[in-house]
C-alpha positions in Angstrom: 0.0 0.0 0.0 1.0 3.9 -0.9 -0.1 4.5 3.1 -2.5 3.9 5.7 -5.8 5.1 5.4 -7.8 7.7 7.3 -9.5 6.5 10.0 -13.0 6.3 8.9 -12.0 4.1 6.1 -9.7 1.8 8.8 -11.8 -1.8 8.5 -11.7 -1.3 5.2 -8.3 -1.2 4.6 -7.8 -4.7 3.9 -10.3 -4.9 1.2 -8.7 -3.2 -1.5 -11.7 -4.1 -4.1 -14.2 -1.7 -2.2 -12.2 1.5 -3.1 -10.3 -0.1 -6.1 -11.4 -2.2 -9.9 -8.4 -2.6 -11.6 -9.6 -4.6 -14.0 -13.3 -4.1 -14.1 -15.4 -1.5 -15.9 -16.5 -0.4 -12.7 -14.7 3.2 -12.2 -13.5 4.3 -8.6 -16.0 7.3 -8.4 -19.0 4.4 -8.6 -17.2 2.2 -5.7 -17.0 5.9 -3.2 -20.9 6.4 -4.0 -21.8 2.9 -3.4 -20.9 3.6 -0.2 -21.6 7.3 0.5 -25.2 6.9 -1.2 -26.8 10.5 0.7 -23.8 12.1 -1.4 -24.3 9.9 -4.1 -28.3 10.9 -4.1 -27.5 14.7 -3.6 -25.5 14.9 -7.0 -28.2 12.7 -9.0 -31.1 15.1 -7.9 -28.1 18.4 -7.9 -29.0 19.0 -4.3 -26.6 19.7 -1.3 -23.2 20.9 -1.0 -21.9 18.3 -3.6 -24.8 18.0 -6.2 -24.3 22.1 -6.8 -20.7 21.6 -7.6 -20.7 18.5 -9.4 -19.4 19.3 -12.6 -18.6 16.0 -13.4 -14.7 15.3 -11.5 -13.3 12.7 -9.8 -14.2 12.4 -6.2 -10.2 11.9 -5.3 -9.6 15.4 -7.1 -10.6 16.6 -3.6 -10.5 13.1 -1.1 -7.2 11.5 -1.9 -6.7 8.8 0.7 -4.2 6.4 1.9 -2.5 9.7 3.7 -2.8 8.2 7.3 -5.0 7.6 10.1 -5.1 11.4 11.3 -5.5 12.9 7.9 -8.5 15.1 6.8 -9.4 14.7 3.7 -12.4 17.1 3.4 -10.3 19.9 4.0 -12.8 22.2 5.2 -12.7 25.6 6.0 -15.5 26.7 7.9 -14.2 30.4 7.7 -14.4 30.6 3.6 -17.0 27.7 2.8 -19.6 29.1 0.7 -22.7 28.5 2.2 -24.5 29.3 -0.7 -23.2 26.2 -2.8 -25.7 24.2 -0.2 -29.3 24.6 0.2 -29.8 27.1 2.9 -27.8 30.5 1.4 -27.4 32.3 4.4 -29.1 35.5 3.8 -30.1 38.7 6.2 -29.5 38.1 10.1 -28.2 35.0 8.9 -24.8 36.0 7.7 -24.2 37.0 11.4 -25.1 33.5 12.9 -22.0 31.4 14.5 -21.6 28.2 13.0 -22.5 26.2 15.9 -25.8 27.1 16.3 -27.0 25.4 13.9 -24.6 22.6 13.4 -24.6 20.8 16.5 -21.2 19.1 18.1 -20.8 15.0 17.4 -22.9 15.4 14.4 -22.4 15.9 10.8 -22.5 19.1 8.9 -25.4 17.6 6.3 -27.2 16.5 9.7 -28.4 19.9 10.2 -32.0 21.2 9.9 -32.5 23.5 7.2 -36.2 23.9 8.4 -36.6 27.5 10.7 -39.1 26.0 12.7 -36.2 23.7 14.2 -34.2 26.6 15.3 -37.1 29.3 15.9 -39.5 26.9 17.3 -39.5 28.8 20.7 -39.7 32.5 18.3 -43.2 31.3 16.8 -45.6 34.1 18.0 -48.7 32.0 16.3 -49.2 29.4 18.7 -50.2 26.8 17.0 -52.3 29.5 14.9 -51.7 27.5 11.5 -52.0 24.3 13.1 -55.1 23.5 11.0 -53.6 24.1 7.9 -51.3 21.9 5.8 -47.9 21.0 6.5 -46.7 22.9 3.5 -48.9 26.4 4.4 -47.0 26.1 7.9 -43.6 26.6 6.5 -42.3 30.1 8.0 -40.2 31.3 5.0 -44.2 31.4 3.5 -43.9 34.6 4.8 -41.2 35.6 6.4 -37.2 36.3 5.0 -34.0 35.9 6.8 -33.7 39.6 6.8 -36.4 40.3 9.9 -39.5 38.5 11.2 -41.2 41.5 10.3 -40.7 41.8 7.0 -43.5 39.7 5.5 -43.5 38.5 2.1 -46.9 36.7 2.1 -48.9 36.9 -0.9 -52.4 37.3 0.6 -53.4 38.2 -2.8 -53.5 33.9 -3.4 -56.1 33.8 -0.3 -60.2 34.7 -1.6 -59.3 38.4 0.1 -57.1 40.0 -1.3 -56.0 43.0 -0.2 -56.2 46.4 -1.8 -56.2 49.8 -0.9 -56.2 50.5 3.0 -55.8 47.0 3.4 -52.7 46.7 2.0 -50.8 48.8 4.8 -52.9 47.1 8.0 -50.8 45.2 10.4 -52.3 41.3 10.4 -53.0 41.3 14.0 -55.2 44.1 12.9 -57.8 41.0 11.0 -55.9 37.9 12.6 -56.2 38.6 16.4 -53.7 36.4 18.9 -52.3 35.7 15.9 -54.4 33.2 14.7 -55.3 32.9 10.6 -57.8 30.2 10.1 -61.5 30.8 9.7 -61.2 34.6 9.3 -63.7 36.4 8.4 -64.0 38.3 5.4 -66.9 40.4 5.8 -66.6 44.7 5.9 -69.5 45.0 9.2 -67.6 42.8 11.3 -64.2 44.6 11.5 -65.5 47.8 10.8 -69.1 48.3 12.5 -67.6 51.0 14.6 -66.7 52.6 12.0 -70.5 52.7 10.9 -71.7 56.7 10.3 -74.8 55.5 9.6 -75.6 53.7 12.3 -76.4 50.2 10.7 -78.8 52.2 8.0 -77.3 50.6 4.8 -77.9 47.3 6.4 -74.4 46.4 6.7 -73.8 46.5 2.9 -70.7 48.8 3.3 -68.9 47.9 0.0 -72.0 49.0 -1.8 -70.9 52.1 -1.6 -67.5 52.3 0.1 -64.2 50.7 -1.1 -60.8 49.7 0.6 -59.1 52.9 -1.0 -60.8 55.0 2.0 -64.5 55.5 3.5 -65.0 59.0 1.7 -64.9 57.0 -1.5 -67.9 55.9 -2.3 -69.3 53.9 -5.4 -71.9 56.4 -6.6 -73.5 56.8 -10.0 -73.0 60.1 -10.3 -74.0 60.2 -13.9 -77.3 58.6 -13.6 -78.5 59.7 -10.4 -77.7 63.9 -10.5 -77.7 66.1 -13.5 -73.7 66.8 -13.6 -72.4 63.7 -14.9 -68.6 63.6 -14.3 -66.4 63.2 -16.5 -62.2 63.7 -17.2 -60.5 64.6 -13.8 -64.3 64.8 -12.2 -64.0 61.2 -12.1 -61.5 61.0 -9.8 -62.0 63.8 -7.2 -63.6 63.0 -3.7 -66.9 63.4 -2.9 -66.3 65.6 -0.3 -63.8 68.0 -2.6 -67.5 69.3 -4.0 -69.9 68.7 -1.6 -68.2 70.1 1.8 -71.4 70.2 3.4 -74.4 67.7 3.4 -75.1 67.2 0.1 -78.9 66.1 1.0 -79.7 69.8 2.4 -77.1 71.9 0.3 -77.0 71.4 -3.4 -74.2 72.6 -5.3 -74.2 75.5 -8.6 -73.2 73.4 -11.5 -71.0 76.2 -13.2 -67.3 75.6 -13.3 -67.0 79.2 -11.7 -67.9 78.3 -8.4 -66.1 75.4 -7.6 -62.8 76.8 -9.5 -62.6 80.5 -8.3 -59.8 80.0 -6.4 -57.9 78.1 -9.5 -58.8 80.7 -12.1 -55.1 82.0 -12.9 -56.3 84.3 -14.7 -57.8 86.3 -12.1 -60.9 87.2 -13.7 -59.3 88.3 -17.8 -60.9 86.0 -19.2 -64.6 85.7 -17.6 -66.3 83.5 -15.6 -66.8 81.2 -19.0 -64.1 78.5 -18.2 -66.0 75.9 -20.4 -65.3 78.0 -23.5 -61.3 77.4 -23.4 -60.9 74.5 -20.9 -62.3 70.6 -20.2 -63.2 68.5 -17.5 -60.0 66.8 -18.6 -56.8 69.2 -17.5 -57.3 73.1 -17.1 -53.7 73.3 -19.3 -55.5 71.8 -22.2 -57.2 75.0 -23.7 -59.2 74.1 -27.2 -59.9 77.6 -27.3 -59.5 78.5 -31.4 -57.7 82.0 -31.2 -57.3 82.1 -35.2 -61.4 81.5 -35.9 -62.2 83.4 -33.3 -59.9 86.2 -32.9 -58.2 88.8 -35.5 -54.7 87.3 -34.4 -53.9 84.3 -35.3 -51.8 82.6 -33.8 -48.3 81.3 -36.1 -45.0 80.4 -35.1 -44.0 81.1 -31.9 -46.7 82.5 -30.4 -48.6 79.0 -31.0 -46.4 77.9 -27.8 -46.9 81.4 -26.1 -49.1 80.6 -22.6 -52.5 82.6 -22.9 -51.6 84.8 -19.9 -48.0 86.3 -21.6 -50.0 88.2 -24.5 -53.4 88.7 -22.0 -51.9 90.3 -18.5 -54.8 92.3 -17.9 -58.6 92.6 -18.4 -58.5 94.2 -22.0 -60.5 97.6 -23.2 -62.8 97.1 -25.9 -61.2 99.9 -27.5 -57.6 98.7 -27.0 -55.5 97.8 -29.6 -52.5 94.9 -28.5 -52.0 93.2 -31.9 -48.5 95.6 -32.9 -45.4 93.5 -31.5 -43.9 95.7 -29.6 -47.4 96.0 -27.1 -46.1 92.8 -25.9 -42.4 92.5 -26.8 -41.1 96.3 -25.7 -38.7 94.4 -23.1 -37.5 92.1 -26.1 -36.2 95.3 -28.3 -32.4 94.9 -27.5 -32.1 98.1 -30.3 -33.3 100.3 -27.5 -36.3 101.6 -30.0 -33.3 102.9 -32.6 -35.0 100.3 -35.6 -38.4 101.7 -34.8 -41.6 100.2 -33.6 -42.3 98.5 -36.5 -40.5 95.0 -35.6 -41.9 92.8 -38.7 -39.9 94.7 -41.0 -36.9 92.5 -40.3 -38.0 89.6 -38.1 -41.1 87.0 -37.9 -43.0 85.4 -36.0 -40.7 82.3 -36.0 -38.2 83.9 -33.4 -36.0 86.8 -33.5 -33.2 85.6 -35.3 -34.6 83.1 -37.7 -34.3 84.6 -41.4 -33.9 88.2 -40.3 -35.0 90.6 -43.4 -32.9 93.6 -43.7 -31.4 95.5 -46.4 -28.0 96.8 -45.8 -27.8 98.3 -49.2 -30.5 100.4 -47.9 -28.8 102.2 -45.3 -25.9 104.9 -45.5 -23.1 102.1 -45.7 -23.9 99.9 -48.5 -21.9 96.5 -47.9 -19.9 96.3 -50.6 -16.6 93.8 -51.6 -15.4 92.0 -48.1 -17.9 93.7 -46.2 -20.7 91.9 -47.6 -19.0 88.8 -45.9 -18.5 90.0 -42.2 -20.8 89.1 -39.8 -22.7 91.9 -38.3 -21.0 91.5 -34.7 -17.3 92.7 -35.6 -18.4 96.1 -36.7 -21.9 96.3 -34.7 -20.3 95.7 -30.8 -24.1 96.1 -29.8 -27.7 96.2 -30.8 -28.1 99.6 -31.2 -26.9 99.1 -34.6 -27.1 103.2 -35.5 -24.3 103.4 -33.0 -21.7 102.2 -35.1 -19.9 105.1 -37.0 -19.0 104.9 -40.6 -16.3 105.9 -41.1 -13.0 103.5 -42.1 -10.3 104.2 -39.1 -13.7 103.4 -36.5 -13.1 99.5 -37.4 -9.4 99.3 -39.6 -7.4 101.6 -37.2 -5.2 98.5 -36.3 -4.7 97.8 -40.4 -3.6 101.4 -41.1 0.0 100.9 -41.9 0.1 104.8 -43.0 -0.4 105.4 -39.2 -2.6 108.4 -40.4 0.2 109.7 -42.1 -2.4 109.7 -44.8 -5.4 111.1 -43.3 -8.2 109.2 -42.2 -10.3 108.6 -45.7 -9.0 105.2 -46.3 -11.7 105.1 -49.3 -9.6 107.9 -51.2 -7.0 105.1 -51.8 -8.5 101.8 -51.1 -11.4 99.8 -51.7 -13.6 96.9 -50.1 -12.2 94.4 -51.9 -9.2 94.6 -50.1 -6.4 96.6 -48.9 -3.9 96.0 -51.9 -6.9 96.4 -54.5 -6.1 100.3 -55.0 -5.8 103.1 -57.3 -5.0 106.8 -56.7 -3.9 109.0 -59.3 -1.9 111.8 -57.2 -1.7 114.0 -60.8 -5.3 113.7 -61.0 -6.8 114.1 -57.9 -4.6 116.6 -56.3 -2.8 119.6 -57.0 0.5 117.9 -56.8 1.9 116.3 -60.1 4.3 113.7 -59.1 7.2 113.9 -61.7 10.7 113.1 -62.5 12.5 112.1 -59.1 9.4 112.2 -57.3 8.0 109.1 -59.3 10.5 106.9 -57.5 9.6 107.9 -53.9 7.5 106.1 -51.8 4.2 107.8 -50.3 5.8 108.0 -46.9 8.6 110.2 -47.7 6.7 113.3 -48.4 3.9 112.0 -46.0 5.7 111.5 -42.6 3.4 112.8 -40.1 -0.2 112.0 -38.7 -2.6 114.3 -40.3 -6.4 113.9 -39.7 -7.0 114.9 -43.8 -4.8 115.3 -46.2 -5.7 118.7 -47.3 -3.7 119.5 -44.3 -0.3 118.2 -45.8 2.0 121.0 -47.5 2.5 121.3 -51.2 5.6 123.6 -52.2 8.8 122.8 -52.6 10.3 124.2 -49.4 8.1 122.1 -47.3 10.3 118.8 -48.0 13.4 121.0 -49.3 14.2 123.5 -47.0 17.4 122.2 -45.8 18.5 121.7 -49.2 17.9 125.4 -50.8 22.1 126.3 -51.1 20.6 130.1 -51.6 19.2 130.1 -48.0 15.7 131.6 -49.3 17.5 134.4 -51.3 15.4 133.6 -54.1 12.0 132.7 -52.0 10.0 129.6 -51.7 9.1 128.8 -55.4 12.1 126.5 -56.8 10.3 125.8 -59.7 10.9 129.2 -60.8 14.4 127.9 -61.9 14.9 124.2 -60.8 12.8 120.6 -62.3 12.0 117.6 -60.9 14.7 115.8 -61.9 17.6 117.0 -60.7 18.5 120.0 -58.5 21.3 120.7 -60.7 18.6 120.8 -64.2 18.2 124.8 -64.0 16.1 126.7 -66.0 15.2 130.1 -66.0 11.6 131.4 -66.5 11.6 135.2 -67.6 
């Protein structure tokens, strides 16, 4: 032998064929469950600790014998066992419970009783309330959970009573006195006769009228019996939400007026005529026709408008609030500078959906590049008439003259651009730019900030003063004997 055996396999030691078939077609795990048939009963029908992890191994994988007499072979942790590979998972206040109470010394860990009666026998409240029914219908866990006796999990909907409405929140010793649940009855008058207004005057019939939800609810044909039949919301109001007072010596006004005064949030605008914009249904639900019945009818955005942002006030017969800016004088961010007359650039679709306006129309024509910018970089704000006109108010960081060439960019430039230009100084000034004066750049004669260029100087002596070798003998007018090209290039005018 490889070793002894453990010792509750010792007086079979000697029979090798009860654990062993070498040669038959018997296979080892059919000899161990021969012999340990409760574990061989628990995998056929997957119950137990070892039919929920069968998953068709060996049974030495895990008991390999022949280790000695003092050798476990289960190996079992009861620290990390996972009781919920057996059948009773430990749930709730049983997660907390100590091993031994349940599994009692001397005896086997299988051996204990799943059943809660056999631990909370002494915990029964009922005494012996259930004992008429079956065995089955006396099982605890019917309707109670390992989390708290109190949390009860019965479904008394399965009984012929169930239980709806008040019923559903009463306490069962409430119906099932000392605890006791068999030949209940299920009859209103005998739990609730002294709950009996009428002093036994509907002859006990209470659900003839009444219902579980509450006393006050009562199962009256309104629609037959009174001339108000109810209907939408009506349905499901209380009886006493109308008739606050005996309704057999005060009868009620059947206009929606006096019942909903105090939910008219309108405060009077719109009459005392609820029926004519509102149903039984929801008061939100207007079906009110404004565009039949009205001279304004309603498109766009004002479709969505609530009734009380356009009607604020009990209107004048002679009053006049169909112009948009009766209503939307807040909404004018151009602080009245377009006018009253708001449609002439927006609609009724919102204030900056398709905007109709006509730059071209205006003073600054968008012309070239402008007609590309959007109307934030030059208009900062709404007031639009704010904005100046004039080039340097926007392109005073793109003036690479730095003034030096007034501030009338358009003299030069265009708004296609800053190099699409064309000035003809011979033309449009009083200057005539020849000989050297061809080859200078615009700068040289132009070197200091001037707000027009009228300002800028236009003899000789204003750029050639240091240079006159006659130190103003001959005056200010050079071109009396000197040309533009060359200083030296005299000629003498008689």
């Amino acid at each position: 032998m490889p070793g002894k055996v453990i010792q509750g396999h010792k007086k079979y030691e000697k029979e090798c064929s009860n654990c062993h078939n070498v040669l038959g077609r018997v296979s080892q795990d059919a000899l161990c469950r021969k012999c340990h048939k409760k574990v061989s009963k628990d995998i056929k029908n997957k119950n137990g600790y070892h039919g929920k992890i069968y998953k068709k191994q060996k049974c030495k994988d895990c008991h390999t014998d022949h280790k000695g007499r003092k050798e476990d072979i289960v190996k079992l942790n009861v620290y990390t066992f996972d009781h919920d590979k057996t059948d009773m998972q430990l749930l709730g206040k049983h997660q907390h419970v100590e091993c031994k109470q349940c599994h009692k010394k001397g005896k086997k860990y299988r051996q204990a009783d799943s059943r809660c009666e056999s631990c909370h026998k002494k915990q029964n409240p009922h005494k012996g309330g259930f004992n008429r029914l079956k065995k089955k219908q006396q099982s605890c866990n019917n309707c109670h959970t390992g989390k708290d006796w109190k949390l009860i999990i019965y479904k008394h909907d399965e009984t012929k009573f169930k239980l709806k409405g008040k019923h559903k929140k009463t306490a069962c010793v409430d119906c099932h006195p000392g605890n006791r649940y068999v030949k209940t009855t299920n009859k209103c008058y005998d739990c609730h006769k002294f709950d009996d207004v009428h002093k036994k005057k509907s002859r006990r019939n209470c659900e003839k009228c009444h219902n579980p939800q509450s006393w006050g609810k009562m199962k009256f044909d309104h629609d037959k019996k009174t001339k108000f039949p109810l209907k939408g919301r009506h349905k499901k109001i209380q009886c006493n939400d109308c008739h606050r007072k005996d309704p057999y010596k005060v009868k009620l006004k059947k206009d929606c007026y006096s019942c909903h005064k105090n939910d008219d949030s309108h405060k009077g605008v719109f009459g005392k005529k609820c029926q004519d914009c509102h149903k039984s249904i929801k008061w939100k639900e207007s079906f009110f026709d404004h565009d039949k019945k009205t001279k304004f009818p309603l498109k766009g955005k004002h479709k969505k408008a609530k009734c009380e942002d356009c009607h604020t006030s009990k209107p004048n017969k002679n009053e006049n609030r169909r112009k948009c800016r009766e209503c939307h004088k807040k909404d004018d961010v151009h602080k009245g500078q377009q006018g009253k007359e708001c449609q002439r650039c927006h609609n009724i679709y919102g204030w900056e959906k398709k905007v109709i306006f006509d730059h071209d129309l205006t003073k600054f024509p968008l012309v070239g590049l402008h007609s590309a910018v959007s109307c934030e970089e030059c208009h900062l704000t709404n007031r639009y008439k704010d904005a100046k006109k004039n080039c340097t108010a926007c392109h005073k960081s793109d003036d690479v003259h730095k003034q030096k060439l007034g501030v009338r960019c358009e003299l030069c430039h265009n708004p296609n651009g800053w190099r699409v230009w064309r000035f003809d100084h011979n033309r449009q000034t009083s200057f005539k730019i020849t000989g050297k004066h061809r080859k200078l750049h615009c700068h040289d004669c132009h070197n200091r900030s001037i707000s027009d260029v009228k300002e800028q100087f236009s003899t000789c002596g204003d750029c050639h003063g240091g240079d006159d070798a006659h130190d103003g003998e001959f005056g200010r007018k050079c071109v009396q004997c000197h040309t533009t090209k060359s200083f030296s290039d005299i000629k003498m005018r008689r």
